[in-house]
Residue frames as a rotation matrix with the C-alpha (Angstrom) as fourth column:
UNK 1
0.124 0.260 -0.958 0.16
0.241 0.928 0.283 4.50
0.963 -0.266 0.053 -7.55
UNK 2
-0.548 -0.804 -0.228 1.56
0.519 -0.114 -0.847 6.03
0.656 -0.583 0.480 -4.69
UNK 3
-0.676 0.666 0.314 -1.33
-0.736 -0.618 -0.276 8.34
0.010 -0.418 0.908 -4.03
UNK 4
0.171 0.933 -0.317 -3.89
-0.345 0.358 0.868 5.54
0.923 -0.039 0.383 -4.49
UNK 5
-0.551 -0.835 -0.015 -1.70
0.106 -0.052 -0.993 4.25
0.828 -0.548 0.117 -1.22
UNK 6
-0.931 -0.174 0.320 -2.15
-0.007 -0.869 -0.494 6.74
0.364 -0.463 0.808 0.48
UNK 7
-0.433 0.901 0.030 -5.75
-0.725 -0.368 0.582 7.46
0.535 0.230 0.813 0.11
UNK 8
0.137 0.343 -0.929 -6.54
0.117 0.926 0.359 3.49
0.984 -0.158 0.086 0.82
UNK 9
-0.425 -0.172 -0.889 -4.44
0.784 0.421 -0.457 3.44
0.452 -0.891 -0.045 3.89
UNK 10
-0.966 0.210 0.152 -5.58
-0.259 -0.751 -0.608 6.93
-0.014 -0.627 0.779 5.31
UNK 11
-0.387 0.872 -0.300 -9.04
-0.492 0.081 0.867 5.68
0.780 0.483 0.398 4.91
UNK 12
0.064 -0.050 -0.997 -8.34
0.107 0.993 -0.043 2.34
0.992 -0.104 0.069 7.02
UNK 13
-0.331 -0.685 -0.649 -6.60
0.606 0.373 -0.703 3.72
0.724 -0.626 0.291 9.66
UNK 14
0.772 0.234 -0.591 -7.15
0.551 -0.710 0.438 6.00
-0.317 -0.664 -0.677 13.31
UNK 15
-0.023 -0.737 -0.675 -3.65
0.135 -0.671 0.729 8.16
-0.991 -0.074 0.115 12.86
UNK 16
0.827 0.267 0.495 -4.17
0.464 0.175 -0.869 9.40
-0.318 0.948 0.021 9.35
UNK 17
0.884 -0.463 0.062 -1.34
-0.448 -0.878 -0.166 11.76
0.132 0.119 -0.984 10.03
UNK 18
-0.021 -0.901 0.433 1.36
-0.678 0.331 0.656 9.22
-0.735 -0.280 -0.618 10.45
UNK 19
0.649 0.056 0.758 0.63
0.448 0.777 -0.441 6.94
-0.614 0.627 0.480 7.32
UNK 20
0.188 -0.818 -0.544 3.84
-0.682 -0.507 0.527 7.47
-0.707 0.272 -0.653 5.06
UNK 21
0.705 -0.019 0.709 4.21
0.130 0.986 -0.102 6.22
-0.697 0.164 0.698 1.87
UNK 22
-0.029 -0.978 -0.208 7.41
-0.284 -0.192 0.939 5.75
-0.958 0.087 -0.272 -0.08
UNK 23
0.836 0.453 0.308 8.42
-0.152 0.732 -0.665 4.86
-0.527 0.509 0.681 -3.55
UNK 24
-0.157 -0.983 -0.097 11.59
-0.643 0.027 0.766 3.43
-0.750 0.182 -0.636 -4.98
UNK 25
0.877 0.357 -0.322 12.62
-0.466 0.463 -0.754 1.82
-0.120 0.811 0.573 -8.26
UNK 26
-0.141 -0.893 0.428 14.48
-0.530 0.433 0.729 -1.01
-0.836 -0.124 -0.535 -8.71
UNK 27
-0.899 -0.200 0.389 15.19
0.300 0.366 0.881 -2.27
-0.318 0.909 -0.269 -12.67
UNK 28
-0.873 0.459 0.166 11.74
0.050 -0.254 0.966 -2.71
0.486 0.851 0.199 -13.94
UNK 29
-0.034 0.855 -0.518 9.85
0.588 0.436 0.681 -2.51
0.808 -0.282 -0.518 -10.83
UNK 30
-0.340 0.166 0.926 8.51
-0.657 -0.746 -0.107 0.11
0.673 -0.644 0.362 -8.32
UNK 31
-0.073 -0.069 -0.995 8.32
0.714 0.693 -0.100 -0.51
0.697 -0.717 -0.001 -4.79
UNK 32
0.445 0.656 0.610 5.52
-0.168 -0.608 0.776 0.97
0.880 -0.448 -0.160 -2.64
UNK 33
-0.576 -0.050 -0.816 6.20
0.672 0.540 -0.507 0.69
0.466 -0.840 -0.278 1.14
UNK 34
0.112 0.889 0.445 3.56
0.024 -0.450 0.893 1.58
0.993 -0.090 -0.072 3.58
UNK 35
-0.777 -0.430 -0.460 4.32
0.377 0.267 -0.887 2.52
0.504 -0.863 -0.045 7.17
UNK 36
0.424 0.751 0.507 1.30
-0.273 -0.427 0.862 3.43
0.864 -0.504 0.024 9.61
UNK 37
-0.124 -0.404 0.906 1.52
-0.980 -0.092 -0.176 3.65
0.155 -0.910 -0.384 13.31
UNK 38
-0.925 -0.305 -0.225 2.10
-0.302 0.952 -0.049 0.40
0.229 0.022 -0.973 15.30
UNK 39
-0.534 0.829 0.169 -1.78
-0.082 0.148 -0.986 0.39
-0.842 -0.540 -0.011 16.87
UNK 40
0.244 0.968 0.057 -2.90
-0.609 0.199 -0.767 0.54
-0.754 0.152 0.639 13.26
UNK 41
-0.747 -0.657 -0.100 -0.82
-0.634 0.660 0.404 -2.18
-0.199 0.365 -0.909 11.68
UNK 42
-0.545 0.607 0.578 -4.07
0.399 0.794 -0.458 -4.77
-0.737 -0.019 -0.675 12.32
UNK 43
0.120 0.879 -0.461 -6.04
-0.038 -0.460 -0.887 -2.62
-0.992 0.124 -0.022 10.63
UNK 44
0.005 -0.490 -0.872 -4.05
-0.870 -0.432 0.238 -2.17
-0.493 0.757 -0.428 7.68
UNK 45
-0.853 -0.287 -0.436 -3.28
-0.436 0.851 0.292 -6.15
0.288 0.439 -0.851 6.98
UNK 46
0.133 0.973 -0.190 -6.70
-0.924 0.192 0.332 -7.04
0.359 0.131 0.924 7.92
UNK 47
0.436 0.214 0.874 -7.73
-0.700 0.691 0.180 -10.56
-0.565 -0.690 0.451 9.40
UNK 48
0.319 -0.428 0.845 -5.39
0.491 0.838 0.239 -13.59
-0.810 0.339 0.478 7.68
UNK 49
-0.487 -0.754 -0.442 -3.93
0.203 -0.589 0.782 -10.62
-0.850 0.291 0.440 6.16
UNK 50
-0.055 0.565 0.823 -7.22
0.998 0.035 0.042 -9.96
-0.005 0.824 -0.566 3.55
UNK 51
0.811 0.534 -0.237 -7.13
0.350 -0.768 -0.536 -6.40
-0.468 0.352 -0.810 3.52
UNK 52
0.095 -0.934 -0.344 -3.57
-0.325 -0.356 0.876 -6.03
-0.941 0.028 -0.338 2.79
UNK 53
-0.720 -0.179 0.670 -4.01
0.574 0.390 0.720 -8.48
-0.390 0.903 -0.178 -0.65
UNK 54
0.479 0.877 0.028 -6.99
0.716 -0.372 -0.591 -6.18
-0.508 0.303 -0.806 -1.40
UNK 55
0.509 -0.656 -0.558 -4.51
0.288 -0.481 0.828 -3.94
-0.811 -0.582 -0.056 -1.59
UNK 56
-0.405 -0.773 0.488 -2.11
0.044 0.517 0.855 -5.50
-0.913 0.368 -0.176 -3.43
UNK 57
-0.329 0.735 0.593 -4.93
0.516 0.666 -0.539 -6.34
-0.791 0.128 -0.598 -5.52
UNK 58
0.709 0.674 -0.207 -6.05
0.496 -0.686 -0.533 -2.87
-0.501 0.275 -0.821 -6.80
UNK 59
-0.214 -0.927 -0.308 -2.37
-0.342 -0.225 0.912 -1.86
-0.915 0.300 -0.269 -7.36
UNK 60
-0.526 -0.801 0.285 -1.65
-0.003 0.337 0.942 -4.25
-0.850 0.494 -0.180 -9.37
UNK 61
0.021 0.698 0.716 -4.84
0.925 0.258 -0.278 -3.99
-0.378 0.668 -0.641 -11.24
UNK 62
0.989 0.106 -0.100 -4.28
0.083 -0.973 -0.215 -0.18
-0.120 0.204 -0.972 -11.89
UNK 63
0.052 -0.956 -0.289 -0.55
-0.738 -0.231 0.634 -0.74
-0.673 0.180 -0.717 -12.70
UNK 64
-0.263 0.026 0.964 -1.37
0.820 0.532 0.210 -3.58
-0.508 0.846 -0.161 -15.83
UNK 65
0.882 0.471 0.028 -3.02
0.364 -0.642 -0.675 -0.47
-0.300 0.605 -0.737 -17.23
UNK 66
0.605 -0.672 -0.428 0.42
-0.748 -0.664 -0.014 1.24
-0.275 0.329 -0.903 -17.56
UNK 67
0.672 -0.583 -0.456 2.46
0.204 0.738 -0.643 -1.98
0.712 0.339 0.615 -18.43
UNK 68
-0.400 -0.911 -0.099 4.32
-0.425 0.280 -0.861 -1.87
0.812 -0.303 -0.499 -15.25
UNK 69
0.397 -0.069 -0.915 5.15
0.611 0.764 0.207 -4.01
0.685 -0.642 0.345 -12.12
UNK 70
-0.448 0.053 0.893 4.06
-0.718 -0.616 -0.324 -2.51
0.533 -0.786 0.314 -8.53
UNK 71
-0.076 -0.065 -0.995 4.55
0.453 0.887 -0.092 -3.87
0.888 -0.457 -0.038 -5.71
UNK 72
0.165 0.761 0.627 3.12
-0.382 -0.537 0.752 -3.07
0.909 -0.364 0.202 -2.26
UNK 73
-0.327 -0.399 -0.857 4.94
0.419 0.751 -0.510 -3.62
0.847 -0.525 -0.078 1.15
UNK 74
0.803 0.491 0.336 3.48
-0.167 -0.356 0.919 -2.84
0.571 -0.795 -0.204 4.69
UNK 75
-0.179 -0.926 0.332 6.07
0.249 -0.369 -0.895 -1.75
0.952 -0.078 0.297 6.82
């Protein structure tokens, strides 16, 4: 999941070299966080914040396949 991330945001943004993504696991759930620079923050979360549930969106639709719960924070 982590690399799809990646890929998405380096796509999105101008600074592909500064997108950083993390993962941690807490109990039964993983927790993405996504940091890009601060100039492409808009980009990333998208007007009324629709690219960011797109996001969200694909995750989670490519983490039911494994039977787990991913989540997807923008940092």
């Amino acid at each position: 999941m982590k690399e799809l991330v990646e890929v998405v945001a380096k796509a999105l943004v101008d600074n592909p070299d500064e997108v950083v993504v993390t993962e941690r696991t807490e109990g039964r759930s993983t927790i993405i966080e996504l940091h890009v620079a601060a100039s492409d923050m808009g980009k990333v979360i998208g007007k009324q914040g629709r690219i960011a549930k797109a996001i969200r969106a694909v995750v989670k639709a490519a983490s039911t396949k494994d039977n787990k719960r991913v989540d997807v924070e923008i940092v």
